[in-house]
Structures are given as C-alpha cells and as structure tokens.
C-alpha positions as a Markdown table, in Angstrom:
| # | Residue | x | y | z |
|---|---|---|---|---|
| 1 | Unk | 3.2 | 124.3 | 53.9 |
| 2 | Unk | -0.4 | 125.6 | 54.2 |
| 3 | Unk | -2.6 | 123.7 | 51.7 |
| 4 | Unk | -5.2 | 125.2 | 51.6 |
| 5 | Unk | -7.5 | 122.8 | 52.6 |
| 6 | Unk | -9.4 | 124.8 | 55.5 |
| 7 | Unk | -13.0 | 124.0 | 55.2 |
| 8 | Unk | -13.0 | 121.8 | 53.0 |
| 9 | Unk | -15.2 | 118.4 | 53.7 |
| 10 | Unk | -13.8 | 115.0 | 53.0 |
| 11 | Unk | -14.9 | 111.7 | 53.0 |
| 12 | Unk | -12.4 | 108.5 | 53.0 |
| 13 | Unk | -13.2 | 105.3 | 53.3 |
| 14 | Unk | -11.2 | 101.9 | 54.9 |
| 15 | Unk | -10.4 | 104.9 | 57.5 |
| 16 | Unk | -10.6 | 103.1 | 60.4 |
| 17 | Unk | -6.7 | 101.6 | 60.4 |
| 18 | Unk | -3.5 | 102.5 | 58.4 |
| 19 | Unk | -3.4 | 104.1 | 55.5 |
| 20 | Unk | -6.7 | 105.5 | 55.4 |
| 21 | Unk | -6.4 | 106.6 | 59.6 |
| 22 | Unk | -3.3 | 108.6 | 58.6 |
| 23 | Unk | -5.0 | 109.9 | 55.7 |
| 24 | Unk | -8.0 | 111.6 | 57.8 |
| 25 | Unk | -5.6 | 112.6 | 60.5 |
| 26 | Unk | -3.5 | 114.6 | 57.9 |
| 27 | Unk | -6.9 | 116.0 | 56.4 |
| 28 | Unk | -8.3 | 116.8 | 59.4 |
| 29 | Unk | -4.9 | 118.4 | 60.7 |
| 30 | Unk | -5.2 | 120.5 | 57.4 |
| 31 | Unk | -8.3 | 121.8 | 58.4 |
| 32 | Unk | -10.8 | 119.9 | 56.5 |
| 33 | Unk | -14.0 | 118.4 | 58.2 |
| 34 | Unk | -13.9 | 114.8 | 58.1 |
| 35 | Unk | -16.0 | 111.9 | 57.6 |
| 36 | Unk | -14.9 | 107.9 | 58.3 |
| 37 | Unk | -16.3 | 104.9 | 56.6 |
| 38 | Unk | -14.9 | 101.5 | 57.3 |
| 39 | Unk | -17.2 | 98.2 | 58.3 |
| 40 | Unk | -16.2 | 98.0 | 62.2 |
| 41 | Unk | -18.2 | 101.0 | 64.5 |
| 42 | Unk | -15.8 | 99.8 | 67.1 |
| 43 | Unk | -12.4 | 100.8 | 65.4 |
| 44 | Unk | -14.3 | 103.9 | 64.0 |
| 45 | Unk | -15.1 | 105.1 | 67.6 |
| 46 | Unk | -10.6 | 104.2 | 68.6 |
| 47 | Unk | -9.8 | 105.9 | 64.9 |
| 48 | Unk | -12.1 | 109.3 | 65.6 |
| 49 | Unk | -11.0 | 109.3 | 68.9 |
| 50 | Unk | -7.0 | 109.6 | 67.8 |
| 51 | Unk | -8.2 | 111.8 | 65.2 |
| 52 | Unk | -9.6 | 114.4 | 68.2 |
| 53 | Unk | -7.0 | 113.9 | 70.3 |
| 54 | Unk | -3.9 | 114.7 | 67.6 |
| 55 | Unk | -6.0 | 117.1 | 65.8 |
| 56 | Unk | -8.4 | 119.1 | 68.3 |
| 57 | Unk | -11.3 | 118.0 | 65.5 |
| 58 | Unk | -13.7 | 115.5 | 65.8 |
| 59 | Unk | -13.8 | 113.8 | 62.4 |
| 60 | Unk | -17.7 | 112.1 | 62.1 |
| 61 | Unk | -18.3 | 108.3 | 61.1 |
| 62 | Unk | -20.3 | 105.9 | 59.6 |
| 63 | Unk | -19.9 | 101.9 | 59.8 |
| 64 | Unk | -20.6 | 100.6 | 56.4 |
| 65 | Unk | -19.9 | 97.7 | 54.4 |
| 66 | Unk | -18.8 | 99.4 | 50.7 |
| 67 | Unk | -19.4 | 96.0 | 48.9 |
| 68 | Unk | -23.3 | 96.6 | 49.2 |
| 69 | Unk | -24.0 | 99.1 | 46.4 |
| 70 | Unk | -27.8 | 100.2 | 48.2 |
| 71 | Unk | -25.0 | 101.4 | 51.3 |
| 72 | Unk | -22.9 | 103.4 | 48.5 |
| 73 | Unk | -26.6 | 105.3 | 47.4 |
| 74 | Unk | -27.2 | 105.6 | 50.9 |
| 75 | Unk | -23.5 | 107.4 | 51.7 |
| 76 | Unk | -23.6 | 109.6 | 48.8 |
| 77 | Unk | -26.7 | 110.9 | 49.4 |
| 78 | Unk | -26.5 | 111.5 | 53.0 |
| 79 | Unk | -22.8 | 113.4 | 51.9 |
| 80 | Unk | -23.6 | 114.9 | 49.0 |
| 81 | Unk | -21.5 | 118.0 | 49.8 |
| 82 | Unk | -18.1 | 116.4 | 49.7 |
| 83 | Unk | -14.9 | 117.9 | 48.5 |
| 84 | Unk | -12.6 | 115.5 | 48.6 |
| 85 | Unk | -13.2 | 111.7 | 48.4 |
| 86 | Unk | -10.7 | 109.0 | 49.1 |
| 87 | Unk | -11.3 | 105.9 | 48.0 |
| 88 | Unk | -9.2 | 103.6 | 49.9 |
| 89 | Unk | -11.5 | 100.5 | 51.4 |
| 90 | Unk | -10.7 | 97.2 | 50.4 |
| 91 | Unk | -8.2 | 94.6 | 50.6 |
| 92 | Unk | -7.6 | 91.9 | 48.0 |
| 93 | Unk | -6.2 | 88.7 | 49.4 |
| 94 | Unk | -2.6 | 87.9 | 48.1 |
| 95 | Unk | -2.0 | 84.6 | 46.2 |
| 96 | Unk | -2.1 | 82.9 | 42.8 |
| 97 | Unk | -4.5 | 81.7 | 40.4 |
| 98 | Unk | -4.8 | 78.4 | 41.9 |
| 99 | Unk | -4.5 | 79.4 | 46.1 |
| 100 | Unk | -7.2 | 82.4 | 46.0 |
| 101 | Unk | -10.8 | 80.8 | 44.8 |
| 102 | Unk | -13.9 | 82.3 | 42.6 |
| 103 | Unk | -15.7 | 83.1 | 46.0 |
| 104 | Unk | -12.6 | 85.4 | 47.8 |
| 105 | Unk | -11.7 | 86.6 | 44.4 |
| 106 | Unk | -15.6 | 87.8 | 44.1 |
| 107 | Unk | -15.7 | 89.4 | 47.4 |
| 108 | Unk | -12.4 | 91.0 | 47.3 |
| 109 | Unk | -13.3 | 92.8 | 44.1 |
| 110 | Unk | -16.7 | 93.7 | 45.0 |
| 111 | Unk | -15.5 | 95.8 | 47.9 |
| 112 | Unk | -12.3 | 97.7 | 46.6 |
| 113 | Unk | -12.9 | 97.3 | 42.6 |
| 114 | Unk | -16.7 | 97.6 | 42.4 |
| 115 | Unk | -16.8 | 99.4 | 46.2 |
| 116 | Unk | -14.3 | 102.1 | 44.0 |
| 117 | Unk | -16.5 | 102.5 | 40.9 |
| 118 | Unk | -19.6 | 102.6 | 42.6 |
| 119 | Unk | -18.6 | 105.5 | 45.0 |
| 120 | Unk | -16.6 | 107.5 | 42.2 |
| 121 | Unk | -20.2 | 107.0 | 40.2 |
| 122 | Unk | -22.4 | 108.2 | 43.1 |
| 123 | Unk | -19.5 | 111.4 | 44.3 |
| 124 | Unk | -18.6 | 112.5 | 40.6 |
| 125 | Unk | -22.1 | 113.3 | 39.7 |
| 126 | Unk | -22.6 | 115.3 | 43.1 |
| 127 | Unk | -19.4 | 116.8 | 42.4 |
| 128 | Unk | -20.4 | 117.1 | 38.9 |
| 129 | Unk | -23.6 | 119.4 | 39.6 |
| 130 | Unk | -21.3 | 121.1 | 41.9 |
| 131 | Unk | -18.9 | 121.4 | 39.4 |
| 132 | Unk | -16.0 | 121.1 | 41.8 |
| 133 | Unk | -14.1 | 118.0 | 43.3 |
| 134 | Unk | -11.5 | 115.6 | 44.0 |
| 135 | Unk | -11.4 | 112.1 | 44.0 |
| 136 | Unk | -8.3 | 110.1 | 45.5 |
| 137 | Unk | -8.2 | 106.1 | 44.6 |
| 138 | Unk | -5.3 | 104.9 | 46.9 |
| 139 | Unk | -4.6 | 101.3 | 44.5 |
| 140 | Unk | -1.3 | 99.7 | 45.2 |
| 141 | Unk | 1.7 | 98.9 | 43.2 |
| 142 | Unk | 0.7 | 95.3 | 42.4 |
| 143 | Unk | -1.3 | 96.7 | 39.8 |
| 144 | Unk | 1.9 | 98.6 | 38.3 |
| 145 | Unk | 4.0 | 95.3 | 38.3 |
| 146 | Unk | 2.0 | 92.8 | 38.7 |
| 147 | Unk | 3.6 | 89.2 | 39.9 |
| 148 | Unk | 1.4 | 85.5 | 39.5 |
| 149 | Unk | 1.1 | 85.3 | 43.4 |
| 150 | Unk | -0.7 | 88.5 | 43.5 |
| 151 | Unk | -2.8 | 87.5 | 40.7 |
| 152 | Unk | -6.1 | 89.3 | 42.0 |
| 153 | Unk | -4.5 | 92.2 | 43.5 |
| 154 | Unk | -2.9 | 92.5 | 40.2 |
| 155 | Unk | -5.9 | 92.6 | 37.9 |
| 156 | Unk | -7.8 | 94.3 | 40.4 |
| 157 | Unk | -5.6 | 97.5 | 40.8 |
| 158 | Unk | -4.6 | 97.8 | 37.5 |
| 159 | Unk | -8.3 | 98.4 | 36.7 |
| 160 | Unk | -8.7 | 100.6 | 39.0 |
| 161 | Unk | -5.7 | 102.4 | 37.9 |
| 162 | Unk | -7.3 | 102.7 | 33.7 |
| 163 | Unk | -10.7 | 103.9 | 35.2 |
| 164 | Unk | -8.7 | 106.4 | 37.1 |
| 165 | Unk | -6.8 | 107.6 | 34.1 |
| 166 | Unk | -9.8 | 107.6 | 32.3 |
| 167 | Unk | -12.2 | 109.6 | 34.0 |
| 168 | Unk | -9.1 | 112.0 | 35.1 |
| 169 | Unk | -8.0 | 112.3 | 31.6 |
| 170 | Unk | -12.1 | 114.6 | 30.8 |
| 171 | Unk | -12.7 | 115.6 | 34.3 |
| 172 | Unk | -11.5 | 118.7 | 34.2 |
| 173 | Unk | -14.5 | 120.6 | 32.5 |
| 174 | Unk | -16.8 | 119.4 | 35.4 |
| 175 | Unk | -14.3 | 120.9 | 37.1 |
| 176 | Unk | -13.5 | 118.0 | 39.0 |
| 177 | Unk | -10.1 | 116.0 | 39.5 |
| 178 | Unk | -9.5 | 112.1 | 39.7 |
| 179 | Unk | -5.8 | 111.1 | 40.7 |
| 180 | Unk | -4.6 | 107.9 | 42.4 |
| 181 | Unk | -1.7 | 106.7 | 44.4 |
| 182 | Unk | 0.0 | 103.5 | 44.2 |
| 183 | Unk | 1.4 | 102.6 | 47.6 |
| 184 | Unk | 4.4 | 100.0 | 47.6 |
| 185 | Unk | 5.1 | 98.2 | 50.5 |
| 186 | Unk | 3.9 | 100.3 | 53.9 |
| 187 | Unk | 3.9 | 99.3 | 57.4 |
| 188 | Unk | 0.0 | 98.1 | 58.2 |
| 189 | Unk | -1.9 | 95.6 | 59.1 |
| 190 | Unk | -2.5 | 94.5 | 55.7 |
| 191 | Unk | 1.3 | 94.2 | 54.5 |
| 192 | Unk | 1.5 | 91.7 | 57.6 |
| 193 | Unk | -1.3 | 89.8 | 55.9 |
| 194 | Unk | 0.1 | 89.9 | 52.5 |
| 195 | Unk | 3.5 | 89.0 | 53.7 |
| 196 | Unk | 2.6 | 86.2 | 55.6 |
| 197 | Unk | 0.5 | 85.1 | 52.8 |
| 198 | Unk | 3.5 | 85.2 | 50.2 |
| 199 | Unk | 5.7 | 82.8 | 52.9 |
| 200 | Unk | 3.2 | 80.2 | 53.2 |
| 201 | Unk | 3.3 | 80.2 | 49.7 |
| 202 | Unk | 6.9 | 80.2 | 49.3 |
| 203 | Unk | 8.6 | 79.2 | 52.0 |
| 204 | Unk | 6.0 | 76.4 | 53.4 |
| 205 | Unk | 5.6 | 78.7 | 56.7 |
| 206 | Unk | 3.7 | 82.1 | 57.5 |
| 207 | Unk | 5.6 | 82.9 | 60.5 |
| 208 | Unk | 8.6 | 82.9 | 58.3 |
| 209 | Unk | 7.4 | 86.0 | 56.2 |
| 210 | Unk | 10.0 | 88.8 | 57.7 |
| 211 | Unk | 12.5 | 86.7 | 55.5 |
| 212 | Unk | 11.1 | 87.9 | 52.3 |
| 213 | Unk | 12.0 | 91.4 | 53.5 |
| 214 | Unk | 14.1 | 93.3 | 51.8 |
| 215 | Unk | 16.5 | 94.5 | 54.5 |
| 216 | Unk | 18.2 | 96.7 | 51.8 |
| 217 | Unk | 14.9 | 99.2 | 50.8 |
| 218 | Unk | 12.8 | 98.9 | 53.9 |
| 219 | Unk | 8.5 | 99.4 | 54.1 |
| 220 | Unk | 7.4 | 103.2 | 54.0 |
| 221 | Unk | 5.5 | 105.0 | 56.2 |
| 222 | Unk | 1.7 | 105.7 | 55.9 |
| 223 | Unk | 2.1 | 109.1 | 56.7 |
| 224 | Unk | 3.9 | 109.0 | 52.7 |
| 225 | Unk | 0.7 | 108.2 | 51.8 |
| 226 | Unk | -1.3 | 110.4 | 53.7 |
| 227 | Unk | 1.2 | 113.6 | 53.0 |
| 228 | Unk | 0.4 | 112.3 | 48.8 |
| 229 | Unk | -3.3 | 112.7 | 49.4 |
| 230 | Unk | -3.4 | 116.2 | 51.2 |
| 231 | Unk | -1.2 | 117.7 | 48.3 |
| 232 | Unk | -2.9 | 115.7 | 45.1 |
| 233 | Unk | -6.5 | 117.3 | 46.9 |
| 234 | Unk | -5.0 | 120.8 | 47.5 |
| 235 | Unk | -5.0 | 123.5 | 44.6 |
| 236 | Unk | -1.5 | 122.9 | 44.3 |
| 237 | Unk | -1.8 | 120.4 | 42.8 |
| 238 | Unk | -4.6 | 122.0 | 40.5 |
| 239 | Unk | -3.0 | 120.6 | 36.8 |
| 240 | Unk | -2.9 | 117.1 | 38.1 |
| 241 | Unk | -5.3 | 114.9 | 37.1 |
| 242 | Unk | -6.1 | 111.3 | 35.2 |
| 243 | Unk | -2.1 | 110.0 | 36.7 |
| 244 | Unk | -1.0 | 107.8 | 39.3 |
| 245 | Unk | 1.6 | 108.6 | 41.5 |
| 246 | Unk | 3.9 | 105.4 | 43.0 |
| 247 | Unk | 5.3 | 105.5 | 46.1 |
| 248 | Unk | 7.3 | 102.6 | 46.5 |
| 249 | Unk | 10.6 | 103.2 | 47.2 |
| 250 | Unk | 11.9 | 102.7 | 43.3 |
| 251 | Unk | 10.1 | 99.0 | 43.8 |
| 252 | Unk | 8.2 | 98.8 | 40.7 |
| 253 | Unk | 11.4 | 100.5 | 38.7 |
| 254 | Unk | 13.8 | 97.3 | 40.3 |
C-alpha cells in the first residue's frame, strides 16, 4: 500500500534502537526524509547506517539529550519544517513506589513526559503557522492498565496519553493531527530491562525474568509499531486524531 508519504520530512526521536529505529526505517522506506534524535552519536551513526543500507536513503541525525529543554528550542528551530514528529525517547524505569526513588522517578519523567510536552510545544506551533502536521507519541500500555510495580511508567504514560487526547481532540483547525500508540510488550532492549526488573522484584532473581513470560500471547514485533506510525501519519488516516491506538496483543483487555 502506497501511503503517501513521498516527500514528506520526519523527525523521531529515541531513534537510535528498537521501536523508534524501525519506525525511521519504515518512514524512510515510505519515502519520507528523515531525521534521528537519540543521546548516543555512536548508535546514531550504526542506526543511519542500516537505515541507508535497507532503504537506499540516508536519514540525517543529531545526538541530543531531550531532557534539557534549551536542546528541545534548539531542535525545533533548526527543523522547523517537519511533517511528521514521533515522539518516542524516553524510558521510565519499571518498579514500585518504594523500589524506584524521587531522583530516577525525576529524571525518567523529565526525558519522556516533559522531553514529550516540550517537543509537541516547540513542533505544534511550527506546524501551527504551517497549518499542517502530525505528531505521533508512542506511550506504552502501562499507562492503559496500569499495575503498582510499574508505578511511574504508569502515571507517566497515562499523562501523556490525556495531553494527547487533548490537543488531538482541537487540532484539527490548525490543521494539524496528534495520535498516540500504546505498545504492549515488544521485543527491545528495553522490554529485557523491564522484565528483568519485574523478576528481581518478584522472584528474588533478574536472570529469572523469561519466567514471567507468557508463553501463551508472545512479545510483538517493532515493525507493529513502526507499520502503526506510517499509517496514523499518512492521509489515510486523515479523520484520526486525539485517540490512542493499543497494540498489545488483547493484553490490556485480559
């Protein structure tokens, strides 16, 4: 299916690894130009590089840390011309009120919550003059059904999922679009992290944590995610706005 999106220019962020690597490989293989943010130059460098190789484009990059609002200014100004933003830096640590203290907690939230509302500030208005745009906040599902050891990935994604319905819900006459996607479990990085986290917790042992698998409704694929984003940004998609879709595999309706 042709999207549409040839020529367009995106921006997503955390795009160095997983999620957001698929995401600006299946951009970029839709024929939009785009740009990486994540904090690490060198996995920037390895994720631009498997962009060029499975796409023929060469995406560009910038190594950024998303907590620091003056970086934000500094982003949006220098990319004041994107389409499509994807908001998808950020990773809040897993554990309960008691295990995850007031300094993680603080940093956590300043990159993906604040890192979120400070770049849909700074893009909206651009997009806003423009008066054409979408923006893409990739949350997660613990903010749909939220559980005490995830206590500030909980809190954290579901406000990020009411400023997306909020902003999505009287967007449209700037003629822009906010949407968001709440990924379930997916094969990355961080759902290693998350899962060992939840065994030490549990089971008195990290190395334990592919027990807490559900054997019966294994992790997803990042390319779910990634194949979400392209359509939600296309103009198919063009009467979809202040919603988050779940892709989960049916875990938040068990």
């Amino acid at each position: 299916m042709d999207l549409g999106l040839g020529g367009r220019r995106a921006l997503v962020t955390g795009a160095s690894k997983g999620i957001g690597l698929a995401t600006a490989r299946t951009l970029a293989a839709e024929g939009c130009a785009v740009h990486l943010v994540a904090r690490t130059a060198r996995d920037l460098e390895a994720a631009a590089a498997d962009i060029a190789a499975s796409t023929g484009t060469t995406p560009t990059w910038a190594a950024l840390d998303l907590a620091d609002s003056a970086k934000v200014d500094a982003l949006a100004a220098a990319q004041a011309d994107v389409d499509i933003l994807v908001n998808n830096a950020g990773a809040i640590p897993a554990g309960s009120l008691d295990t995850v203290d007031e300094a993680r907690w603080r940093a956590a939230w300043d990159l993906k919550v604040f890192g979120y509302i400070n770049m849909t500030r700074r893009f909206y208005a651009a997009m806003r003059e423009r008066r054409g745009g979408v923006i893409v906040n990739i949350i997660g599902a613990g903010g749909e059904k939220p559980t005490a050891a995830y206590a500030a990935g909980a809190g954290g994604n579901a406000a990020l999922m009411a400023l997306t319905r909020a902003l999505g819900a009287r967007s449209t006459p700037d003629g822009i679009r906010v949407v968001g996607i709440n990924p379930g479990f997916i094969e990355t990085e961080r759902m290693v992290t998350m899962q060992r986290a939840f065994a030490a917790e549990k089971l008195g042992d990290a190395e334990r944590w592919r027990e807490l698998l559900d054997r019966e409704f294994p992790p997803g694929k990042v390319e779910h995610i990634a194949d979400m984003v392209a359509f939600l940004a296309s103009d198919r998609s063009a009467f979809t706005t202040g919603t988050i879709v779940t892709i989960d595999g049916g875990l938040c309706a068990r």
